[in-house]
C-alpha positions in Angstrom: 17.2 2.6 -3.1 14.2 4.3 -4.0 12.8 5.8 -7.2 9.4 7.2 -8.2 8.6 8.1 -11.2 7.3 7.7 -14.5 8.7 4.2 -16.0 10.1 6.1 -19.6 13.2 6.2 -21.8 14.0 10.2 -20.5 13.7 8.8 -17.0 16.8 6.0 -17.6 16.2 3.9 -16.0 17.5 0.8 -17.6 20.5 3.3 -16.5 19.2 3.1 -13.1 19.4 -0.5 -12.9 22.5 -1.1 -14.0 23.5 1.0 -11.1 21.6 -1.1 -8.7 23.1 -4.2 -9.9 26.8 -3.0 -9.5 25.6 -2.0 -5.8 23.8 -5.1 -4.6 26.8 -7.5 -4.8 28.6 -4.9 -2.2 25.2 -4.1 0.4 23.8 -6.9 1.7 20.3 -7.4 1.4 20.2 -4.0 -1.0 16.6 -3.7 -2.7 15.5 -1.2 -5.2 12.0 -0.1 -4.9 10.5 1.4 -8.1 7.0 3.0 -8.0 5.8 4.9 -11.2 3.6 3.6 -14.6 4.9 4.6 -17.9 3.8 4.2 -21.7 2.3 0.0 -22.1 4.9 -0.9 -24.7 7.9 0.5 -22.7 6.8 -0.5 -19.3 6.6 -4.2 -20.1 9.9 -4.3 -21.8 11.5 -2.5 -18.8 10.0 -5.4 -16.4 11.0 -8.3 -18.6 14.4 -6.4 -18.4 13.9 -7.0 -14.4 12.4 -10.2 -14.0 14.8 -12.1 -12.1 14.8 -9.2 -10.2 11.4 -8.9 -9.6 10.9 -12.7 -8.8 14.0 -13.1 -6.7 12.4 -9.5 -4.6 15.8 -7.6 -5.3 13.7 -5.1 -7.2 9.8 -4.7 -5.7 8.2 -2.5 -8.7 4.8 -0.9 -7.9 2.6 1.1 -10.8 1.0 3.3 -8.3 0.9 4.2 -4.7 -1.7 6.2 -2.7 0.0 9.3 -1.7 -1.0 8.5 2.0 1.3 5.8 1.4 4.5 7.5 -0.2 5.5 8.7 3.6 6.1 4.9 4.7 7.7 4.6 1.4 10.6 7.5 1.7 10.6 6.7 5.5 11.9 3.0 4.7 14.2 4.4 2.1 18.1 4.9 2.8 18.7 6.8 -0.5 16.4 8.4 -3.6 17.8 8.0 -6.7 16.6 9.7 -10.2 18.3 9.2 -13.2 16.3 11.3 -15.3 18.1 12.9 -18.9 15.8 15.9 -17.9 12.7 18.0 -15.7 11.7 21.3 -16.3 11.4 20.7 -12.5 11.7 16.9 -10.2 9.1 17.1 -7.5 10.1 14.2 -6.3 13.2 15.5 -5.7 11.4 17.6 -3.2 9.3 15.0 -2.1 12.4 12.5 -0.7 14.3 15.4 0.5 10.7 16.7 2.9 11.0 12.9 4.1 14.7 13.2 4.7 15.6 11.2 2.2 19.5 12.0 0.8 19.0 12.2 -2.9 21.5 11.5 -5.9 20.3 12.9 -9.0 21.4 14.0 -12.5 21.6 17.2 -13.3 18.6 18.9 -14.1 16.2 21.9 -13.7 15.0 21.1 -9.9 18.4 19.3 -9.0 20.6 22.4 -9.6 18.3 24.4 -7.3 17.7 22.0 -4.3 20.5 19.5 -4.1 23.6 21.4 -2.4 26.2 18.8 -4.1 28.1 16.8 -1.2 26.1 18.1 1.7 22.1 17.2 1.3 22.3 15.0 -1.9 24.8 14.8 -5.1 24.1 16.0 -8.3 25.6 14.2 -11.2 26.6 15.5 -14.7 27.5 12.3 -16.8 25.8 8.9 -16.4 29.0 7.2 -15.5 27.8 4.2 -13.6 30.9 4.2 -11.6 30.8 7.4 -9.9 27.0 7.2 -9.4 27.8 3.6 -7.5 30.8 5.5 -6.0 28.0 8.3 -4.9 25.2 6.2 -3.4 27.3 3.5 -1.9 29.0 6.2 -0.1 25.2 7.0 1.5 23.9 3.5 1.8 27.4 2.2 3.9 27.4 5.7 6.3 24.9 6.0 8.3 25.6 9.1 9.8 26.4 10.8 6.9 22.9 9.5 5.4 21.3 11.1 8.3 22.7 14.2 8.3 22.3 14.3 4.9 18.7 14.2 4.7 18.2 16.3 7.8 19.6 19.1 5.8 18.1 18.0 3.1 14.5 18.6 5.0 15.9 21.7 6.5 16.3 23.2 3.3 12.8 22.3 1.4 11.2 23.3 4.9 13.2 26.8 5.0 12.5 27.7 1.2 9.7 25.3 -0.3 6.8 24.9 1.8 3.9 26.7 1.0 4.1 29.0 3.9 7.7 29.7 3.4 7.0 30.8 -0.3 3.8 33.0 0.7 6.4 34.7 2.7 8.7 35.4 0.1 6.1 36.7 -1.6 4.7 38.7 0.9 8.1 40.4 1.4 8.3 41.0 -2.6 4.8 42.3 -3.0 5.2 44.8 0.2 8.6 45.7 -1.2 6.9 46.4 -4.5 4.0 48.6 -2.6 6.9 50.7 -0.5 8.8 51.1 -3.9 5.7 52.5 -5.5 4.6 54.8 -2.8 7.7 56.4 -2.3 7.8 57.3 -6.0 
C-alpha cells in the first residue's frame, strides 16, 4: 500500500493506518510505504504512533523522495491509498493512476473527477474502516482485477490529463470560439 503525501491531520492518516493494520493480518507480507513531511509537532507524534511498525519494517516511512525516484515507488506498489478529509485537487491521485497504480480514495475535489468508482479505483464517502479494508483487500488479493484496474486507470489520465491531451482541448475550444466569432 502506498501513500504520498503531506503527514497532517486533513490527510488522516492515523485513519490510514488503522486500515493497514486490519489488512496486514489477512496479506502476507503486506507493507505500507508512506512518503510525505508534515508540520514537526505532528509528524513526530504520527511516527511514535508507528514505531513498532517502523522497527518491525511493516510500515517503511520516507520524508522525501527525488521525483526521479517516485516511478520505482508506484511501480512496486499494488494499491495507492489517500485518506485525505479534503483537496481542492489530489495530484497524486493522478500521479498513481499515470503509473498504473489502482487507487482508493475519499471523496474529494480530484477523486470525483478521475476515479471511475469500481472500474480504475474506488472512491469512498465515509471513513468506515471496514469497507475501505473491504475495498483495498479486494485489489491487493486480485491480481487481475488490480491490473486492469490501473491500466484503465492510465488510459484515462493519458486520454484527458496529459499536457498534450489538454492543449488539445484547448485548441478545439479556442478555434471553436474563433469560428463562433467569425460567423457573427
Amino acid at each position: 500500500i502506498l501513500y504520498v503525501g503531506k503527514i497532517e491531520d486533513r490527510r488522516n492518516v492515523y485513519f490510514l493506518v488503522e486500515v493497514y493494520r486490519r489488512l496486514r493480518d489477512k496479506v502476507k507480507g503486506l507493507q505500507l510505504v508512506l512518503i510525505g513531511n508534515g508540520e514537526e509537532k505532528y509528524k513526530t507524534a504520527f511516527l511514535s504512533f508507528i514505531k513498532n511498525e517502523l522497527e518491525s519494517g511493516d510500515i517503511i516511512y520516507q520524508e522525501k523522495m527525488p521525483q526521479k525516484e517516485l516511478p520505482k515507488v508506484y511501480g512496486s506498489a499494488e494499491v495507492f491509498v489517500f485518506t485525505s478529509n479534503y483537496e481542492i485537487f489530489g495530484m497524486v491521485l493522478l500521479e498513481a493512476m499515470y503509473f498504473g497504480v489502482p487507487v482508493v480514495s475519499s471523496m474529494n475535489g480530484g477523486a470525483s473527477m478521475l476515479i471511475e468508482d469500481g472500474e480504475n479505483g474506488y472512491v469512498l464517502e465515509k471513513f468506515e474502516a471496514e469497507e475501505w479494508e473491504k475495498k483495498i483487500e479486494s485489489i491487493l488479493i486480485d491480481k487481475k482485477r488490480r491490473e486492469l484496474m490501473g491500466q484503465k486507470g492510465k488510459m484515462k489520465v493519458l486520454k484527458s490529463f496529459t499536457w498534450s491531451s489538454l492543449a488539445e482541448k484547448f485548441e478545439g475550444v479556442y478555434r471553436k470560439a474563433i469560428d463562433d466569432f467569425e460567423r457573427n
